[in-house]
OpenMM code with the backbone's topology and positions (N, CA, C; nanometers):
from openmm import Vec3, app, unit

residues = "UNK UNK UNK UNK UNK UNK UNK UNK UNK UNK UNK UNK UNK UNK UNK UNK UNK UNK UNK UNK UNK UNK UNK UNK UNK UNK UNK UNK UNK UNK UNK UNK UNK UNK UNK UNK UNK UNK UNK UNK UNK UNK UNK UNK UNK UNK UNK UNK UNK UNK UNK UNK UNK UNK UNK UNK UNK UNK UNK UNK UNK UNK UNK UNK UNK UNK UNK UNK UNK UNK UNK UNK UNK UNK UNK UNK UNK UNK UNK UNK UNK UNK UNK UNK UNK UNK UNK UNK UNK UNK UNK UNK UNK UNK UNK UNK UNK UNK UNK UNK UNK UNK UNK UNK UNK UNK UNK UNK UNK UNK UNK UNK UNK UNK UNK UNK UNK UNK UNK UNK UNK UNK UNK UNK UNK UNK UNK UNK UNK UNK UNK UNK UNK UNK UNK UNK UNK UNK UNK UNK UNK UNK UNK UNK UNK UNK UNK UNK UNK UNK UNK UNK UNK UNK UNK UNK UNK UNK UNK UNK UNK UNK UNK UNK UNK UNK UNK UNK UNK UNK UNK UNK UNK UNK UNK".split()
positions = [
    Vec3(-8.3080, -6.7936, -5.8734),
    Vec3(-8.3898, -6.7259, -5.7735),
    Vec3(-8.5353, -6.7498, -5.8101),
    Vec3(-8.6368, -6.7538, -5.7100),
    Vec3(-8.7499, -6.7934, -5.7256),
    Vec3(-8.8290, -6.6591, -5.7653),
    Vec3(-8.9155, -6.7133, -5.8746),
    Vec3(-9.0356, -6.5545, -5.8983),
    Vec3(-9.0915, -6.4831, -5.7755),
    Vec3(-9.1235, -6.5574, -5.6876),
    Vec3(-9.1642, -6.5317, -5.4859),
    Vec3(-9.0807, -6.4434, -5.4408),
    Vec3(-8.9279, -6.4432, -5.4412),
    Vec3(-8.8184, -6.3977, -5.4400),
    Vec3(-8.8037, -6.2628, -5.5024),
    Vec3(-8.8252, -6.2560, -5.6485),
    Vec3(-8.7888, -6.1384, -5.7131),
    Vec3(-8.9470, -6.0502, -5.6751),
    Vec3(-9.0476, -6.1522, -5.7339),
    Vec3(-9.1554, -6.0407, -5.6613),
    Vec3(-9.1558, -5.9545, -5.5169),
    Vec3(-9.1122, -6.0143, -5.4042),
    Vec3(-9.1271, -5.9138, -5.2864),
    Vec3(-9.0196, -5.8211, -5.2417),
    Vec3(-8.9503, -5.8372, -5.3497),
    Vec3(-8.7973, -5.7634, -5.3331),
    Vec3(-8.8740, -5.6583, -5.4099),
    Vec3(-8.9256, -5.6781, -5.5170),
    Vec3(-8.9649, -5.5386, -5.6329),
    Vec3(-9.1336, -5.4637, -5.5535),
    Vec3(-9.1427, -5.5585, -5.5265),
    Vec3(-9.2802, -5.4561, -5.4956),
    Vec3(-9.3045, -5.3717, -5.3085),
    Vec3(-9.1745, -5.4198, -5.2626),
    Vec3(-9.1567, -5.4117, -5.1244),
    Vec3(-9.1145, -5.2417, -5.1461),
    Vec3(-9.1373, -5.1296, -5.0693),
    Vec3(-9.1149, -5.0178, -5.0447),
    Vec3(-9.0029, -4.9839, -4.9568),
    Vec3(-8.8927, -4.9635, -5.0718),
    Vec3(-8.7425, -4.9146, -5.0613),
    Vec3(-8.7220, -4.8643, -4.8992),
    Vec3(-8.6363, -4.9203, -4.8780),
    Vec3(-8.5693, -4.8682, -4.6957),
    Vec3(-8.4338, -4.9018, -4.6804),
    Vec3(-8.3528, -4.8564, -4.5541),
    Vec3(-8.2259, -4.8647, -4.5183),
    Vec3(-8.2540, -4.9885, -4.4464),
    Vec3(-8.1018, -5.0575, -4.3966),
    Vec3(-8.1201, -5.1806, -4.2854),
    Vec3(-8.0512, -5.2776, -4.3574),
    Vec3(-7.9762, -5.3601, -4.2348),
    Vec3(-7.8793, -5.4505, -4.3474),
    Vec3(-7.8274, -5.5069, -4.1565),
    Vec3(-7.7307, -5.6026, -4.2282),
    Vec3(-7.6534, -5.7026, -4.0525),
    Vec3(-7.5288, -5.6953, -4.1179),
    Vec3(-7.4650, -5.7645, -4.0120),
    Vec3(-7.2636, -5.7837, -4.0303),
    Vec3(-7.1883, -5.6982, -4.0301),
    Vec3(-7.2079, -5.5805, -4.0700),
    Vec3(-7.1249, -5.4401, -4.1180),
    Vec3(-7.0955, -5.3547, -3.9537),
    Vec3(-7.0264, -5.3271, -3.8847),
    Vec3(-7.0232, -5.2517, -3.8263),
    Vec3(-6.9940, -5.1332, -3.8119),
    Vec3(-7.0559, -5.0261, -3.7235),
    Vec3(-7.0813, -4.8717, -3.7515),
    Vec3(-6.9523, -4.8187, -3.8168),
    Vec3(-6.9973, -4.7676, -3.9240),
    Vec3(-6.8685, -4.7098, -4.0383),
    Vec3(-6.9069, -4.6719, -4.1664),
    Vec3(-6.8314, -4.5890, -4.2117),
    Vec3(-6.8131, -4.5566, -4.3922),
    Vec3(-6.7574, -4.6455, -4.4328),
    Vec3(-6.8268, -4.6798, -4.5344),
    Vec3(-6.8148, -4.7831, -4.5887),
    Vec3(-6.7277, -4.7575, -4.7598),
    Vec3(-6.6379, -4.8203, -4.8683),
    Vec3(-6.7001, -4.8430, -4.9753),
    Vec3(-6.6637, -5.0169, -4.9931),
    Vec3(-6.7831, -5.0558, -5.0397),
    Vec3(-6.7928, -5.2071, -5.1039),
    Vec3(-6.7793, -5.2251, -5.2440),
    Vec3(-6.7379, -5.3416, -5.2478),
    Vec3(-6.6851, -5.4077, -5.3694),
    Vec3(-6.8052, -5.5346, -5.3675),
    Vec3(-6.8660, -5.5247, -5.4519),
    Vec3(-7.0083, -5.6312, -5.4680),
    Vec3(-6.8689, -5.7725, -5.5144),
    Vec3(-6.9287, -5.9156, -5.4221),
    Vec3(-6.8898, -6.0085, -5.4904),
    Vec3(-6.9828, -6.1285, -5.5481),
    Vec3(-7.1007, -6.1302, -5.5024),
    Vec3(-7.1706, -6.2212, -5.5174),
    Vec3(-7.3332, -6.1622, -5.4798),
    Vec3(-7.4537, -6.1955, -5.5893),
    Vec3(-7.5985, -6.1817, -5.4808),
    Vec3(-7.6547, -6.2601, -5.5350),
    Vec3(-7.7145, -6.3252, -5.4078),
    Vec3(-7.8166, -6.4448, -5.4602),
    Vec3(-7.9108, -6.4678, -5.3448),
    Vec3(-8.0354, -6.5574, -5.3656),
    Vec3(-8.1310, -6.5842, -5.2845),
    Vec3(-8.0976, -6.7344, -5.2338),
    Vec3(-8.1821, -6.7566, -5.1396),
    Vec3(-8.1390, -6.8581, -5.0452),
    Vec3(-8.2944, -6.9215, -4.9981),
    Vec3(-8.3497, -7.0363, -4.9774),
    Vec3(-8.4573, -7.0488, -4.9215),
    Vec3(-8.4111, -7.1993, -4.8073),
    Vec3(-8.3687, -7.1017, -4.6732),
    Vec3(-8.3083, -7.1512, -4.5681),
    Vec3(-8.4040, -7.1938, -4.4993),
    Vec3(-8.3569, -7.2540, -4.3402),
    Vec3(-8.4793, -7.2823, -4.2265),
    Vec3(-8.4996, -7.1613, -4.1667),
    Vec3(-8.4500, -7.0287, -4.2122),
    Vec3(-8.5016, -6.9281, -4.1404),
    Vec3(-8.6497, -6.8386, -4.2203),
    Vec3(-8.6433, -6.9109, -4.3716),
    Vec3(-8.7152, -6.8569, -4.4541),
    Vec3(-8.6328, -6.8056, -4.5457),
    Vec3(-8.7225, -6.7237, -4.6972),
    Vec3(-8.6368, -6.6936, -4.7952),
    Vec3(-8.5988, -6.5776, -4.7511),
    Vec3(-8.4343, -6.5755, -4.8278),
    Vec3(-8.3430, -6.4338, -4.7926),
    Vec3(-8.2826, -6.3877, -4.9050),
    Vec3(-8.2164, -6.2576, -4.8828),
    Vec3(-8.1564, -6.1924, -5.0501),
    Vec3(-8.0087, -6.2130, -4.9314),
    Vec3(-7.9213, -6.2242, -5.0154),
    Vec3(-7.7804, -6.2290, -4.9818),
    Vec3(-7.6772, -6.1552, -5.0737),
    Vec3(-7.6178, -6.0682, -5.0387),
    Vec3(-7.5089, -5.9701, -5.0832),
    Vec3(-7.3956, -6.0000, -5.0240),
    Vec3(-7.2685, -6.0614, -5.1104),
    Vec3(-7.1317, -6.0820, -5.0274),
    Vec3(-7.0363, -5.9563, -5.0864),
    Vec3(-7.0486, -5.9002, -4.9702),
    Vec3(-6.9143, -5.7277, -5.0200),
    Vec3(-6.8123, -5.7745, -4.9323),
    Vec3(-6.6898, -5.7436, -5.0105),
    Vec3(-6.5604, -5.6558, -4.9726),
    Vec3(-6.5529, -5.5371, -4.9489),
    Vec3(-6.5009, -5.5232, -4.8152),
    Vec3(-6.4705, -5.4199, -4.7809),
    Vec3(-6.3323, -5.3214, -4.8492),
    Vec3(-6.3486, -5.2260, -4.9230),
    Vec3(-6.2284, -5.1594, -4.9964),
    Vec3(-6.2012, -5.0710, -4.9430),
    Vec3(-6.3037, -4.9614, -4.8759),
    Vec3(-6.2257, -4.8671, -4.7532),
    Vec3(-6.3316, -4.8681, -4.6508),
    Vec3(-6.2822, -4.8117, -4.5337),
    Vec3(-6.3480, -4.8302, -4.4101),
    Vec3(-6.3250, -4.6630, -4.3495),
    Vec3(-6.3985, -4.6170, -4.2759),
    Vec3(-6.3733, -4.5055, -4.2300),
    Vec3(-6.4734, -4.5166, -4.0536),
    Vec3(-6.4280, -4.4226, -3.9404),
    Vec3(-6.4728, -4.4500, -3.8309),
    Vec3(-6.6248, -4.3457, -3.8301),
    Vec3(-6.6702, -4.3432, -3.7650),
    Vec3(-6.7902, -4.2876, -3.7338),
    Vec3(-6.8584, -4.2720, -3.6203),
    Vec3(-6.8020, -4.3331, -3.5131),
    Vec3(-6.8593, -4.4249, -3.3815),
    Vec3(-6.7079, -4.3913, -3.3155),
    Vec3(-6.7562, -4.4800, -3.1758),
    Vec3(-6.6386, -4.5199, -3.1197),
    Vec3(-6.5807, -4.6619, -3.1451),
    Vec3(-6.6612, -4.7696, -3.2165),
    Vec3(-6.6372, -4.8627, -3.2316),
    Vec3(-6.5535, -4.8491, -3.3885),
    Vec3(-6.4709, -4.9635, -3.3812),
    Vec3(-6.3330, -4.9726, -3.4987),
    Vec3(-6.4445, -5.0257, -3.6252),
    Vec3(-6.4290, -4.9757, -3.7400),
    Vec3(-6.5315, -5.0117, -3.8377),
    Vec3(-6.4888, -5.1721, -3.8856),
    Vec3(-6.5143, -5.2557, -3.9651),
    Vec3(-6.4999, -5.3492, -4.0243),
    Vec3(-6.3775, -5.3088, -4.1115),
    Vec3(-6.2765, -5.3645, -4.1057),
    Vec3(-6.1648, -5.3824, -4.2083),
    Vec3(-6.1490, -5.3977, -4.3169),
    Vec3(-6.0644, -5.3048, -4.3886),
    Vec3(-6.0532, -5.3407, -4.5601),
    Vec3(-5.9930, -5.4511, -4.5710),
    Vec3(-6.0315, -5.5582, -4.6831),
    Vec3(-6.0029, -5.6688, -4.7322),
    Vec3(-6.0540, -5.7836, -4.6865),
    Vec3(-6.1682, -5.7536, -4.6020),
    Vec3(-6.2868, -5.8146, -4.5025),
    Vec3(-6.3760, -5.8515, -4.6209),
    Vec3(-6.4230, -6.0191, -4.6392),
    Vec3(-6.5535, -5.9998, -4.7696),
    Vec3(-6.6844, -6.0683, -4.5883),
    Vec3(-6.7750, -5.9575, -4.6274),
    Vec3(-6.8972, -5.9712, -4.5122),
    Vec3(-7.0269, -6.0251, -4.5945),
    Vec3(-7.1270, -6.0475, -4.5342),
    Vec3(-7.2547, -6.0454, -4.5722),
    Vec3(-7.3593, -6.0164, -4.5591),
    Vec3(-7.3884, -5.9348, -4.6267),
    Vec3(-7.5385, -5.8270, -4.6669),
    Vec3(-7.6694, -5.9242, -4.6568),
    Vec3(-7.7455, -5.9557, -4.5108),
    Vec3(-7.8702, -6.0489, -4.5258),
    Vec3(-7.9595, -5.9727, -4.5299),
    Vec3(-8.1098, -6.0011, -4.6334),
    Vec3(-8.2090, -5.9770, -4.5636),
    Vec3(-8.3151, -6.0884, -4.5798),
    Vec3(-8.3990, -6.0919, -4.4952),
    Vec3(-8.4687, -6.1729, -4.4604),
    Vec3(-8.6175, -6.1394, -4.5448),
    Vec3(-8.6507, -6.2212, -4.6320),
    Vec3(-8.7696, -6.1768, -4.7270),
    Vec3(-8.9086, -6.2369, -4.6875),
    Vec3(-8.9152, -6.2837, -4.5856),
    Vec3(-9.0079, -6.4014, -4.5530),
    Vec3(-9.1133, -6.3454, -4.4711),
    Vec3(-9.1017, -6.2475, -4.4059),
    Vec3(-9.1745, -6.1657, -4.2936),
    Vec3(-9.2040, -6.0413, -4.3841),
    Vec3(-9.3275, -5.9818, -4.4320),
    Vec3(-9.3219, -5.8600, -4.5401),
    Vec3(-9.3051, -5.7326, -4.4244),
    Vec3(-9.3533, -5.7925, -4.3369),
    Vec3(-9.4170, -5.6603, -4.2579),
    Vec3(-9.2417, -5.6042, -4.1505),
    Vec3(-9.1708, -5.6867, -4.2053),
    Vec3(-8.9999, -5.6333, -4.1673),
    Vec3(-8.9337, -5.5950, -4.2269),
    Vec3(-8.9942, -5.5909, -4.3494),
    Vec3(-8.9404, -5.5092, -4.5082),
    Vec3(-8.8428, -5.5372, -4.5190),
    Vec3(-8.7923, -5.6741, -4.5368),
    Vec3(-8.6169, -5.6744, -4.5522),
    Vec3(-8.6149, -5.6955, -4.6665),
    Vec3(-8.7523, -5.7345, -4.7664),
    Vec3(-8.7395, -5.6780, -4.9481),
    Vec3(-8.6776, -5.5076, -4.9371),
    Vec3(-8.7896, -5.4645, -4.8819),
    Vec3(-8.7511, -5.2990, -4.9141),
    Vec3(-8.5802, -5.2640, -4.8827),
    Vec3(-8.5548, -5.3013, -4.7980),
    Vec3(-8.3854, -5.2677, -4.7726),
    Vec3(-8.3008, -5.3405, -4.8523),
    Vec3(-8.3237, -5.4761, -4.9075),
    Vec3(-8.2144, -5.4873, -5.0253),
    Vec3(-8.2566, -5.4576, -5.1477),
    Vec3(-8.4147, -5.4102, -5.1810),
    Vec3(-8.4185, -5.2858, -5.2368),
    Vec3(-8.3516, -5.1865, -5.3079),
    Vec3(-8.3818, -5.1094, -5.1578),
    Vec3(-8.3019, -4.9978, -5.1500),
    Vec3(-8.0943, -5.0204, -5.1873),
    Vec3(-8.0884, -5.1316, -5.1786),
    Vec3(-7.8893, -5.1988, -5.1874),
    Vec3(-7.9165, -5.1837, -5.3697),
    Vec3(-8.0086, -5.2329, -5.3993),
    Vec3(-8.0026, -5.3053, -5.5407),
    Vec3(-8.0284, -5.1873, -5.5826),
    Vec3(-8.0814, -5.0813, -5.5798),
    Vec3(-8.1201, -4.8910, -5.5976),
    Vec3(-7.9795, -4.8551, -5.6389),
    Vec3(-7.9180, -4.8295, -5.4842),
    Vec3(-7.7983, -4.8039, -5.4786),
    Vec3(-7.6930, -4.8176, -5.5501),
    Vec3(-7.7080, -4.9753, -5.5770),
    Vec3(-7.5631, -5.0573, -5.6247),
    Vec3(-7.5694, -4.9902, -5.8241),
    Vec3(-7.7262, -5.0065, -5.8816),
    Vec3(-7.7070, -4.9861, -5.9795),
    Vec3(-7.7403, -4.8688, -6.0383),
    Vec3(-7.7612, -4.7473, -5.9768),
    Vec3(-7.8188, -4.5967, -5.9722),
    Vec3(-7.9677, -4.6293, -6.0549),
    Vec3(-8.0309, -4.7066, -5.9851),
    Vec3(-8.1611, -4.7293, -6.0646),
    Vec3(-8.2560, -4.6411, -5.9450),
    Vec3(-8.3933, -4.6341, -6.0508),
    Vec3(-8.5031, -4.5795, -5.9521),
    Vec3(-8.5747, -4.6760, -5.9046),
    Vec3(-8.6517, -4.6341, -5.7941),
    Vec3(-8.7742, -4.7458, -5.7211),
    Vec3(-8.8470, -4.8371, -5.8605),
    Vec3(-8.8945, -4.7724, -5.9023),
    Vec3(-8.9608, -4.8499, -6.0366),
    Vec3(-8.9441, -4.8817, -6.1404),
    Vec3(-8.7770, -4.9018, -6.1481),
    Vec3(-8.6844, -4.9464, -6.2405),
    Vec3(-8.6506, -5.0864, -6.1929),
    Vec3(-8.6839, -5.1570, -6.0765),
    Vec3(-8.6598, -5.2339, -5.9903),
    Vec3(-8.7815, -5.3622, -6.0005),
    Vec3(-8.7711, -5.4461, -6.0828),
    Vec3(-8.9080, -5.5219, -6.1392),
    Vec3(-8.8177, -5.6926, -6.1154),
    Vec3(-8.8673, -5.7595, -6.1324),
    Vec3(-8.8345, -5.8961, -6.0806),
    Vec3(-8.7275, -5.9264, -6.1837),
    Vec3(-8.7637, -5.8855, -6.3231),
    Vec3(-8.6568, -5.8957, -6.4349),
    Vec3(-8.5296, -5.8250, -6.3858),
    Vec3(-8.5116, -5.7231, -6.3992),
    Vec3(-8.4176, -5.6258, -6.3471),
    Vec3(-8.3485, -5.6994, -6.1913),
    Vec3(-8.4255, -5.8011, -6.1172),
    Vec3(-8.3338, -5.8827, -5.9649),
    Vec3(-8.2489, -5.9653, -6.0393),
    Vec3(-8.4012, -6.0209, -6.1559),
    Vec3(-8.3014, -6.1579, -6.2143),
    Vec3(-8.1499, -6.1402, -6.2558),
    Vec3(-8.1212, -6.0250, -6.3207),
    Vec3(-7.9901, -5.9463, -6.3562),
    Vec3(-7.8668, -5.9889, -6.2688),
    Vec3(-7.9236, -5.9809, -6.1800),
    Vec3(-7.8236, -5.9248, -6.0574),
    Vec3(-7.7778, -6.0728, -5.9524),
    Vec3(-7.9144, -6.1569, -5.9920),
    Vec3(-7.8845, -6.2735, -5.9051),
    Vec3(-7.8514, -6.3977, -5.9686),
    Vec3(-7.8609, -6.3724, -6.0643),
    Vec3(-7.8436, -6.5023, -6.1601),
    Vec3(-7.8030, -6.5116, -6.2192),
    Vec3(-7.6917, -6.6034, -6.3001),
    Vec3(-7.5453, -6.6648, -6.3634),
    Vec3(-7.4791, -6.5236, -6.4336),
    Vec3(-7.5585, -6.4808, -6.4515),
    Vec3(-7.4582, -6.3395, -6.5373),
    Vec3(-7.4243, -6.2374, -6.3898),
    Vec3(-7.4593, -6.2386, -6.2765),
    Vec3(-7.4124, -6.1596, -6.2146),
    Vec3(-7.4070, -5.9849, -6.2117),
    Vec3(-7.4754, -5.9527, -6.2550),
    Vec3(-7.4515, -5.7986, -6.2886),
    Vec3(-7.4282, -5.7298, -6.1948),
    Vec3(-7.4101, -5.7514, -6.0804),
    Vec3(-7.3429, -5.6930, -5.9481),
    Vec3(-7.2321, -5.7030, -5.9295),
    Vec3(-7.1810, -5.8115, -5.9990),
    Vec3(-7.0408, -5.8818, -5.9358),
    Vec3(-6.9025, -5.7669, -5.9482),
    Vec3(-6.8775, -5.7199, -5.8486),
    Vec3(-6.7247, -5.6139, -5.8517),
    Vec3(-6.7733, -5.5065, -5.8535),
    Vec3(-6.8951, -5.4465, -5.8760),
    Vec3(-6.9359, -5.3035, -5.8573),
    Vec3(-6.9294, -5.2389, -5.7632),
    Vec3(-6.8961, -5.1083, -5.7332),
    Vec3(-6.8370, -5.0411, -5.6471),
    Vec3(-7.0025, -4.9508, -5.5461),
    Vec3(-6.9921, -4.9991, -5.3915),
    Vec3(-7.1248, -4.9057, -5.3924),
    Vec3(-7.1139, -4.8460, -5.2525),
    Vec3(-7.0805, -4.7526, -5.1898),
    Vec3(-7.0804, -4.6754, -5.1142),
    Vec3(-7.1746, -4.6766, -5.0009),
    Vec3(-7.1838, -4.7900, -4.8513),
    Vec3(-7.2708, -4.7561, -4.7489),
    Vec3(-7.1804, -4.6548, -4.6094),
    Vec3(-7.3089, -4.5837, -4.5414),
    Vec3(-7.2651, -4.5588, -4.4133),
    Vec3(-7.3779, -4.6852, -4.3444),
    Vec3(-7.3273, -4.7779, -4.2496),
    Vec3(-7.3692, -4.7971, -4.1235),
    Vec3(-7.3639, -4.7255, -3.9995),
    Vec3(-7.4613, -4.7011, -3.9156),
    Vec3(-7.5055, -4.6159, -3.7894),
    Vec3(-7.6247, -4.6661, -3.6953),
    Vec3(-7.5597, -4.6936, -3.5632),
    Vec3(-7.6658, -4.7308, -3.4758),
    Vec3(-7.8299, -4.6307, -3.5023),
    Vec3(-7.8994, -4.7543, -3.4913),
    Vec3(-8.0656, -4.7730, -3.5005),
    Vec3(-8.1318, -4.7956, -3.3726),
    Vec3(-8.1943, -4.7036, -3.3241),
    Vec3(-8.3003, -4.7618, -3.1812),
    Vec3(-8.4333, -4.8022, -3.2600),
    Vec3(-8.4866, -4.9638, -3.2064),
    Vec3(-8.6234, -4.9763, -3.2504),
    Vec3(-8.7144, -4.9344, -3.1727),
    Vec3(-8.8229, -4.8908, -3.1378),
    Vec3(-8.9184, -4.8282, -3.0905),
    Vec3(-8.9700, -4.9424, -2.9787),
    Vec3(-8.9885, -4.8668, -2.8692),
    Vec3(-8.9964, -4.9359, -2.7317),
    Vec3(-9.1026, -5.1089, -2.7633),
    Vec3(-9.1009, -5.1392, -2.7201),
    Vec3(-9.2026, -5.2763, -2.7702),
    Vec3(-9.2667, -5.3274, -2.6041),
    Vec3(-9.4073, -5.3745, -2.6401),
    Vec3(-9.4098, -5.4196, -2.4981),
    Vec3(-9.3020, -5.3565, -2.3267),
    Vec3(-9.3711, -5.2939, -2.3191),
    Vec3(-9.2830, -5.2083, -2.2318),
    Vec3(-9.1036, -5.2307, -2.1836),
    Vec3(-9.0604, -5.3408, -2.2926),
    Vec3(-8.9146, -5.3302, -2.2924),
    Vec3(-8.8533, -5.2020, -2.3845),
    Vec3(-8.7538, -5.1427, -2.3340),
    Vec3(-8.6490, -5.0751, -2.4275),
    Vec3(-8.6424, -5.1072, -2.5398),
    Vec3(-8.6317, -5.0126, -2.6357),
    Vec3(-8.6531, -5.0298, -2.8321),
    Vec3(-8.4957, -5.1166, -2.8258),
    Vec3(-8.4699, -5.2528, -2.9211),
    Vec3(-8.3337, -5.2391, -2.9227),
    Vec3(-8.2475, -5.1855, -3.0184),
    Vec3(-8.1275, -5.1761, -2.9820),
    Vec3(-8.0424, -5.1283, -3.0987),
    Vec3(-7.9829, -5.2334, -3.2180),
    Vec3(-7.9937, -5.1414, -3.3575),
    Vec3(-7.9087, -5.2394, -3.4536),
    Vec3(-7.9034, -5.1044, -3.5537),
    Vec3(-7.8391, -5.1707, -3.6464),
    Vec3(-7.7175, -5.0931, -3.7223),
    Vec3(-7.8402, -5.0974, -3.8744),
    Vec3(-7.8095, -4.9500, -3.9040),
    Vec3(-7.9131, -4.8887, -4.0159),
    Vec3(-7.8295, -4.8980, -4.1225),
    Vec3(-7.8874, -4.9331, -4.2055),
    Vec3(-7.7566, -4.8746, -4.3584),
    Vec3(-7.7869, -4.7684, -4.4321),
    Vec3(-7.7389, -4.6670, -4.5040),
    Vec3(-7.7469, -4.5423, -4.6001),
    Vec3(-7.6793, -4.6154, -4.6957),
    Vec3(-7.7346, -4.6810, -4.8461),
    Vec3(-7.6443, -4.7052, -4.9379),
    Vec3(-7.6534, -4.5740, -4.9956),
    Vec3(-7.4998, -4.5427, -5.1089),
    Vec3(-7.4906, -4.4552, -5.1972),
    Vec3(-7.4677, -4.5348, -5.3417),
    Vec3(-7.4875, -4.4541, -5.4590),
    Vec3(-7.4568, -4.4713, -5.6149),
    Vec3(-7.3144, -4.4673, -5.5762),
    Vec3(-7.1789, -4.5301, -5.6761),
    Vec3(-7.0547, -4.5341, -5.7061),
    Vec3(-7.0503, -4.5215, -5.8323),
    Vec3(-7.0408, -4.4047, -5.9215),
    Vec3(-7.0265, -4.3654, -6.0671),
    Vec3(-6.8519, -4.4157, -6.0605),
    Vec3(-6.8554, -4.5061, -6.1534),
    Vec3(-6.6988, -4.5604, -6.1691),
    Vec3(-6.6366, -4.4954, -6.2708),
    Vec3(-6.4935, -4.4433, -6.2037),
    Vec3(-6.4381, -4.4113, -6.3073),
    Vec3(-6.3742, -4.4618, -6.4658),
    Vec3(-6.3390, -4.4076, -6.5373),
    Vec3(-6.2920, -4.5200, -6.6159),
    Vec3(-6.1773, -4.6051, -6.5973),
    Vec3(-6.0957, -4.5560, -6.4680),
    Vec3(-5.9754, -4.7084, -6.4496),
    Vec3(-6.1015, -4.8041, -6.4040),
    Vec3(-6.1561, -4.7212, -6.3208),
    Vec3(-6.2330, -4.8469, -6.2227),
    Vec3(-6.3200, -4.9342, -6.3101),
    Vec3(-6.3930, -4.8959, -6.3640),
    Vec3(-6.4524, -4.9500, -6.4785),
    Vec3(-6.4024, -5.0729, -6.5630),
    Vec3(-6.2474, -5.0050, -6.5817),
    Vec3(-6.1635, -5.1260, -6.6543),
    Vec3(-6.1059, -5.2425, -6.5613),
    Vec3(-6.0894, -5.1792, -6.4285),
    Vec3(-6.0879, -5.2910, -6.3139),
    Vec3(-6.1959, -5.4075, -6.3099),
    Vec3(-6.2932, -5.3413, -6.3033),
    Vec3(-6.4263, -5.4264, -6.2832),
    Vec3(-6.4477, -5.5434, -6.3923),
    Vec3(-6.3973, -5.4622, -6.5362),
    Vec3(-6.4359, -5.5894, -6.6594),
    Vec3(-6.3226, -5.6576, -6.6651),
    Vec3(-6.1981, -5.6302, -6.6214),
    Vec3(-6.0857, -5.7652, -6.6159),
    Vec3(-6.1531, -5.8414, -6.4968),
    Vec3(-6.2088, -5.8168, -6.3682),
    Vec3(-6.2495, -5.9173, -6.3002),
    Vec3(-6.3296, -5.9907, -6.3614),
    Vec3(-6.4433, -5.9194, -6.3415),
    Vec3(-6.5670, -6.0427, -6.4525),
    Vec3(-6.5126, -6.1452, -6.5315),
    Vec3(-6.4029, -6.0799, -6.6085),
    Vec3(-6.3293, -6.1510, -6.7342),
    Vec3(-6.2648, -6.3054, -6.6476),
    Vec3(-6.2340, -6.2450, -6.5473),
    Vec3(-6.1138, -6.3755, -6.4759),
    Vec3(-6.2284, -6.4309, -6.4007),
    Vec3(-6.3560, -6.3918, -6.3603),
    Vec3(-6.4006, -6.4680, -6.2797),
    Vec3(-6.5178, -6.5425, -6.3759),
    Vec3(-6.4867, -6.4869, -6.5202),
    Vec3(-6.5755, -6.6111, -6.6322),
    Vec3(-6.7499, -6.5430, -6.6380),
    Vec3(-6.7337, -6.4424, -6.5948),
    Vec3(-6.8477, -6.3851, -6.6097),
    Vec3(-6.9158, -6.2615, -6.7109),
    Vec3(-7.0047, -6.2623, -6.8253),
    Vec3(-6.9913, -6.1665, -6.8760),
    Vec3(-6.9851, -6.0115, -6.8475),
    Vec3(-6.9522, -5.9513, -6.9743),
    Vec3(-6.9044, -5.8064, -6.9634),
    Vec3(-7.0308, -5.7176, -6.9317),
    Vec3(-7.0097, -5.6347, -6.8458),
    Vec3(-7.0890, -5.5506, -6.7713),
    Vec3(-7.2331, -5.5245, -6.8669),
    Vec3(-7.2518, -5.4521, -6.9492),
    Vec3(-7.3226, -5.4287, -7.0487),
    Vec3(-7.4080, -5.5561, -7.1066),
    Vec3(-7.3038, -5.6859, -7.1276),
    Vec3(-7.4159, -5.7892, -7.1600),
    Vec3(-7.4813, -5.8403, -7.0348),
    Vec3(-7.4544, -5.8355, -6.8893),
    Vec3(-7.5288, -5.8891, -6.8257),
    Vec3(-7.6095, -5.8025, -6.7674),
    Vec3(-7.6154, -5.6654, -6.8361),
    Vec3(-7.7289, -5.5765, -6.7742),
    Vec3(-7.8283, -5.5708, -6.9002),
    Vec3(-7.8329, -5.6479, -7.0118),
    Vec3(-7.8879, -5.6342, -7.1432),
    Vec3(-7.9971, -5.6778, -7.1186),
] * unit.nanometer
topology = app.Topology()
chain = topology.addChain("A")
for resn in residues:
    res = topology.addResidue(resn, chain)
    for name in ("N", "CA", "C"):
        topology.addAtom(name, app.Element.getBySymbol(name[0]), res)
């Protein structure tokens, strides 16, 4: 991941907002995060499994055993899509806003993975954006991440994955 990358993710001011997920309780299973510098511009990318799903809406939530993807778009500051995967990377590791420094992304995005299988709790819920040019605000889907304090099976779940997927043990890749 590029220093450009980890800088506007850390200094961007924490928010909800995320794509793919549809309106639902969520809990995710982190499989992958990494940055991307596409033709749309640079992005943070989160690939979750879906492990439970719950309704919220009238619409059917996204399915367990579904792996989706968590975009945000880092390239535009003034759309804060640093601040909302942010706020994921907050979430995912019960860290504070200013625990959140470019070192602390590197963790998470790069060969050691320190995200990989962690358990992290979103609700998605329709979002109105604020009227624009006298068109109607449009709608899109907000995220609420939560902390997932793992238990100790889960815990031991998580380090046989790492283990099979060749990645170090929780503790050394948060070192």
């Amino acid at each position: 991941m590029s220093n450009a990358a980890y800088a506007r993710i850390a200094t961007a001011q924490a928010a909800v907002g995320a794509q793919y997920l549809r309106s639902g309780r969520y809990r995710l299973e982190v499989q992958s995060i990494r940055t991307k510098d596409g033709f749309k511009g640079l992005s943070a990318i989160a690939e979750v499994k879906v492990v439970t799903s719950e309704r919220t809406q009238a619409t059917e939530p996204t399915r367990p055993g579904l792996v989706t993807s968590y975009v945000e778009n880092l390239s535009d500051t003034k759309k804060n899509g640093g601040g909302r995967f942010k706020a994921f990377l907050m979430a995912l590791a019960g860290a504070e806003e200013h625990e959140v420094t470019p070192g602390f992304i590197a963790k998470f995005t790069e060969a050691k993975q320190a995200g990989a299988f962690l358990l992290v709790d979103c609700e998605v819920f329709p979002k109105t954006l604020p009227e624009k040019d006298g068109r109607p605000g449009k709608v899109i889907e907000g995220y609420r991440w939560s902390n997932v304090s793992p238990t100790d099976a889960e815990l031991a779940a998580i380090e046989s994955k790492r283990a099979t997927a060749k990645l170090p043990p929780l503790t050394d890749a948060l070192a």
